[in-house]
DRENSE-305950 format. One record per residue (C-alpha): x, y, z; residue in three letters; residue number from 1. Coordinates in steps of 0.05 Angstrom, whole numbers, plus 5000, padded with zeros to 4 digits. Layout:
REM residues N
<rec><xx>X</xx><yy>Y</yy><zz>Z</zz><r>ala</r><k>NUM</k></rec>
...
//
This chain:
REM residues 104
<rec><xx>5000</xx><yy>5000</yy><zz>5000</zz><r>unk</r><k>1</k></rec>
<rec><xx>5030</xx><yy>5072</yy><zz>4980</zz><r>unk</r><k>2</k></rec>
<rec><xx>5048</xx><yy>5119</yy><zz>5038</zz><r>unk</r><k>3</k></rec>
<rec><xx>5004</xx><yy>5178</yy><zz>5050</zz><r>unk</r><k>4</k></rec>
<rec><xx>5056</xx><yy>5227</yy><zz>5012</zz><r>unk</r><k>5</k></rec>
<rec><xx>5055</xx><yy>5190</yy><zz>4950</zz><r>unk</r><k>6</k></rec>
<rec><xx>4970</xx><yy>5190</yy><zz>4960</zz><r>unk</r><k>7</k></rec>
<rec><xx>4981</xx><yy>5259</yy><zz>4968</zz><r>unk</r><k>8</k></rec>
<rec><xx>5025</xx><yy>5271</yy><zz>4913</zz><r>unk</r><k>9</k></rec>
<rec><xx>4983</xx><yy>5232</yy><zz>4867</zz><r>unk</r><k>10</k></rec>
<rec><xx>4916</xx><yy>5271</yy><zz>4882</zz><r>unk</r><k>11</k></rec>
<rec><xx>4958</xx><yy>5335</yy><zz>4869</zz><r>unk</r><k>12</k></rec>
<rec><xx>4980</xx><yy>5315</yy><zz>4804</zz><r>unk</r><k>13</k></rec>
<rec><xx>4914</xx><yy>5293</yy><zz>4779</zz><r>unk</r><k>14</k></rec>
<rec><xx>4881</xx><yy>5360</yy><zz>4807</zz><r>unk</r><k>15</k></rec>
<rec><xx>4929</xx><yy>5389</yy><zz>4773</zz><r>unk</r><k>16</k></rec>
<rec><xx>4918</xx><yy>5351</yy><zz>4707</zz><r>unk</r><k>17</k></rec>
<rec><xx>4843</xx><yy>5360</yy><zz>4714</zz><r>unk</r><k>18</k></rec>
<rec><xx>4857</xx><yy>5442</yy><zz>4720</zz><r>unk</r><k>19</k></rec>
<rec><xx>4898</xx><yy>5445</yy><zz>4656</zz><r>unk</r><k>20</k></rec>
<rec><xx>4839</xx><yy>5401</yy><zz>4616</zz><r>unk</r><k>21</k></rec>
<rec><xx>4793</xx><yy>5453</yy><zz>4642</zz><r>unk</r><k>22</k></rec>
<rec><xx>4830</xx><yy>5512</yy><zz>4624</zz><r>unk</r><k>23</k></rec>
<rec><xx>4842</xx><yy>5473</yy><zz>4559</zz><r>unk</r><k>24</k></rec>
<rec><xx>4769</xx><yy>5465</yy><zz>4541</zz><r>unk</r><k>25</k></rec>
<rec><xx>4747</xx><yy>5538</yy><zz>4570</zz><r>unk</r><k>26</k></rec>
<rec><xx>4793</xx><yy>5559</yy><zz>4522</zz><r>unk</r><k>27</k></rec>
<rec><xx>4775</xx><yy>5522</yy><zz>4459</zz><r>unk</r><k>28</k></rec>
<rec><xx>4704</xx><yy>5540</yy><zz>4463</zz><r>unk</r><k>29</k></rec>
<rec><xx>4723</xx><yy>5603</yy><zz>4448</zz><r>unk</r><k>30</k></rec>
<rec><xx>4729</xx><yy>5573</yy><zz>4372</zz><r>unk</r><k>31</k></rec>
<rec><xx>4663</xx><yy>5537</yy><zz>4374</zz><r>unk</r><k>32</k></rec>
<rec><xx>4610</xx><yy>5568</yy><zz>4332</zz><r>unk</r><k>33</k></rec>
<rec><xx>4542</xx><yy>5599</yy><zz>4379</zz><r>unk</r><k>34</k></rec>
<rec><xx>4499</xx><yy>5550</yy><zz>4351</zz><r>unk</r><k>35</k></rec>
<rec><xx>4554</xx><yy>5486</yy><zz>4361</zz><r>unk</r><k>36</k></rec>
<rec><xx>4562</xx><yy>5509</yy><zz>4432</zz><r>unk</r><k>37</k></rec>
<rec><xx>4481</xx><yy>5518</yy><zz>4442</zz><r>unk</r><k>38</k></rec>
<rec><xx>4467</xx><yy>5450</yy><zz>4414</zz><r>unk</r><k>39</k></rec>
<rec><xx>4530</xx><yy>5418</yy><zz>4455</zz><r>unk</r><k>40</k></rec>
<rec><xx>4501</xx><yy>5444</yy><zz>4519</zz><r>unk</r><k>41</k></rec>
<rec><xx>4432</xx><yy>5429</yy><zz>4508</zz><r>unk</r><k>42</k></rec>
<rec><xx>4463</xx><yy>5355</yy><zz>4493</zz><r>unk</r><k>43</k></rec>
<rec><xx>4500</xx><yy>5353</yy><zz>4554</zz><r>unk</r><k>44</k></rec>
<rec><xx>4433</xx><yy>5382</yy><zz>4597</zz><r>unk</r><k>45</k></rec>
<rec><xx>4387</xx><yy>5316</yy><zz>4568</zz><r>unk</r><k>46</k></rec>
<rec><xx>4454</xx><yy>5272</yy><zz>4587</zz><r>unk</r><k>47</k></rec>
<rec><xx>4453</xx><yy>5299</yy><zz>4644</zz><r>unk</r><k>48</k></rec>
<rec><xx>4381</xx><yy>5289</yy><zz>4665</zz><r>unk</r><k>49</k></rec>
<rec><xx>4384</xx><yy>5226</yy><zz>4628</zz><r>unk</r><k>50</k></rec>
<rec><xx>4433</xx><yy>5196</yy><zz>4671</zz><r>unk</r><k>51</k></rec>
<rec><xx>4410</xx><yy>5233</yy><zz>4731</zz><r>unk</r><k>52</k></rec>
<rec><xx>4338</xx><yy>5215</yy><zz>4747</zz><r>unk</r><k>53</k></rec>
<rec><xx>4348</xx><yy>5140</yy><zz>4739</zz><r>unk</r><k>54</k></rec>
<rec><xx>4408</xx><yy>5144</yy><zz>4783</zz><r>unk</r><k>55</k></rec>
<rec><xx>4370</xx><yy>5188</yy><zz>4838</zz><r>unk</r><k>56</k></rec>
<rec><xx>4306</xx><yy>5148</yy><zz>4834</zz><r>unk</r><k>57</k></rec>
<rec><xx>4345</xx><yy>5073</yy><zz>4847</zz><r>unk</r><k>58</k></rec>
<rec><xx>4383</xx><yy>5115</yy><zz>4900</zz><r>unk</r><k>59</k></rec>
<rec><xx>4316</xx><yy>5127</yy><zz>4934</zz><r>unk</r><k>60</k></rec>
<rec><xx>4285</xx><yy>5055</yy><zz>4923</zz><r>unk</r><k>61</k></rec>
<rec><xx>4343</xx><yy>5022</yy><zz>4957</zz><r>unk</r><k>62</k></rec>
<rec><xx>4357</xx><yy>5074</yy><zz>5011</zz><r>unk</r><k>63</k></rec>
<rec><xx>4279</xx><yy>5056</yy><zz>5027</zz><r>unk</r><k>64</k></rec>
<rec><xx>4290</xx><yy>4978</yy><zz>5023</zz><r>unk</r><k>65</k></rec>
<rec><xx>4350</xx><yy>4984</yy><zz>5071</zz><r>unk</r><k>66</k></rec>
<rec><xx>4311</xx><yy>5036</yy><zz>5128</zz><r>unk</r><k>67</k></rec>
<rec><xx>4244</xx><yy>5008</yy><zz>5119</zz><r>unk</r><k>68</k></rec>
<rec><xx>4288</xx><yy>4939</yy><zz>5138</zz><r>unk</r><k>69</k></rec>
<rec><xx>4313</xx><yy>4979</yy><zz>5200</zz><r>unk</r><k>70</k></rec>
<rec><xx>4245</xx><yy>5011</yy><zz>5217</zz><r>unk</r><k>71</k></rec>
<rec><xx>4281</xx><yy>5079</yy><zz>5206</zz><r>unk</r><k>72</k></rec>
<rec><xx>4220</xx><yy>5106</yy><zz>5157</zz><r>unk</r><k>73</k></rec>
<rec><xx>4186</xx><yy>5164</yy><zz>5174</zz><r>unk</r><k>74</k></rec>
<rec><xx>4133</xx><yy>5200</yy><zz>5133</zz><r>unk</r><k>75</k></rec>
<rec><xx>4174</xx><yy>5248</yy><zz>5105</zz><r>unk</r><k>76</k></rec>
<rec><xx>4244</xx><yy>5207</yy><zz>5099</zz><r>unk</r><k>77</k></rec>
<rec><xx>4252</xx><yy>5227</yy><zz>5017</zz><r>unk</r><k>78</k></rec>
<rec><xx>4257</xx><yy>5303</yy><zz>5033</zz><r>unk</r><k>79</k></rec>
<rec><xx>4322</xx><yy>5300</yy><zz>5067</zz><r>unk</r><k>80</k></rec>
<rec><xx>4339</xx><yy>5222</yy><zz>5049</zz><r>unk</r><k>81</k></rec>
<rec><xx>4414</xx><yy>5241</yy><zz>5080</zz><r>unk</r><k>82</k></rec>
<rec><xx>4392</xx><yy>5251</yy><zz>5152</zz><r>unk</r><k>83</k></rec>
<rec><xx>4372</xx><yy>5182</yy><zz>5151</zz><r>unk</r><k>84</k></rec>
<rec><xx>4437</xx><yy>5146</yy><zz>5132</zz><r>unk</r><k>85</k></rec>
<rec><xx>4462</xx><yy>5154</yy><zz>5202</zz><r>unk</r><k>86</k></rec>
<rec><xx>4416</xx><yy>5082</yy><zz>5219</zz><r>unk</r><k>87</k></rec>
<rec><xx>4460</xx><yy>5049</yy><zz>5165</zz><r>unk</r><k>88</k></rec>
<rec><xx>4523</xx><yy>5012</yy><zz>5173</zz><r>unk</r><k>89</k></rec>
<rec><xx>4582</xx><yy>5019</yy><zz>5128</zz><r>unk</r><k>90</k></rec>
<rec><xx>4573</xx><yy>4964</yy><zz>5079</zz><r>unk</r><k>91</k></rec>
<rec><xx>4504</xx><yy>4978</yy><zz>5070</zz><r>unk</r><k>92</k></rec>
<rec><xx>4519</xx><yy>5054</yy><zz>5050</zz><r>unk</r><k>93</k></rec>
<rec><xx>4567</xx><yy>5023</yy><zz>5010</zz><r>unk</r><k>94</k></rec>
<rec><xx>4509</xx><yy>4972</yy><zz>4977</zz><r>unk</r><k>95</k></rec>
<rec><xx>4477</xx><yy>5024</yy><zz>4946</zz><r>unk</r><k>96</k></rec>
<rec><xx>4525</xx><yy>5097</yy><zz>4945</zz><r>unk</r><k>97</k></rec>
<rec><xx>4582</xx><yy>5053</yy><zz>4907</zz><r>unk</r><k>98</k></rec>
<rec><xx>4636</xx><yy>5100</yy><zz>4892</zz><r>unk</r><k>99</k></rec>
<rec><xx>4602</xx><yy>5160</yy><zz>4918</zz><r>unk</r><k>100</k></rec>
<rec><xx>4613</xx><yy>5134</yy><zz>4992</zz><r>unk</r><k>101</k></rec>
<rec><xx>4665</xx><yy>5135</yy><zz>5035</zz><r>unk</r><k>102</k></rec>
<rec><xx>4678</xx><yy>5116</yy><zz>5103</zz><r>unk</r><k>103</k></rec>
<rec><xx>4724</xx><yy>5158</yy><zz>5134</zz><r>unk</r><k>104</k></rec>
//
């Protein structure tokens, strides 16, 4: 297992390396055509919603399998769904949060 100054060093480098790719594409857009740019974005809104509903709607089907399994259900639980992973242990936020979840 790396030391914590090479995990450090690495997640400089690729913040670094994620800046630069920003700048990078700020910068090209500049050379995009108005309507390009228009269409790209409105592309990237219906991936975005595309991928996003799905992904928050299975997020809220199991988070209710796993509290309703733990009695931790209230009536209003889906307004601030958050609050409620405090009655869940560590493998099962990790069940259904995947990547998105971490432990420490």
């Amino acid at each position: 297992m790396a030391s914590p100054g090479v995990d450090a060093t690495l997640a400089a480098v690729v913040e670094i390396v994620v800046v630069v790719i920003v700048v990078a594409v700020l910068a090209a857009l500049v050379l995009i055509p108005i309507g390009v740019a228009v269409f790209g974005g409105a592309a990237l809104v219906v991936l975005g919603l595309g991928v996003g509903i799905p992904a928050g709607v299975a997020y809220h089907i199991q988070l209710r399998r796993l509290l309703s399994d733990k009695g931790a259900l209230d009536r209003y639980w889906w307004v601030n769904p958050t609050r409620r992973h405090k009655h869940l242990d560590p493998a099962e936020m990790k069940s259904f949060a995947g990547p998105f979840y971490s432990n420490h």
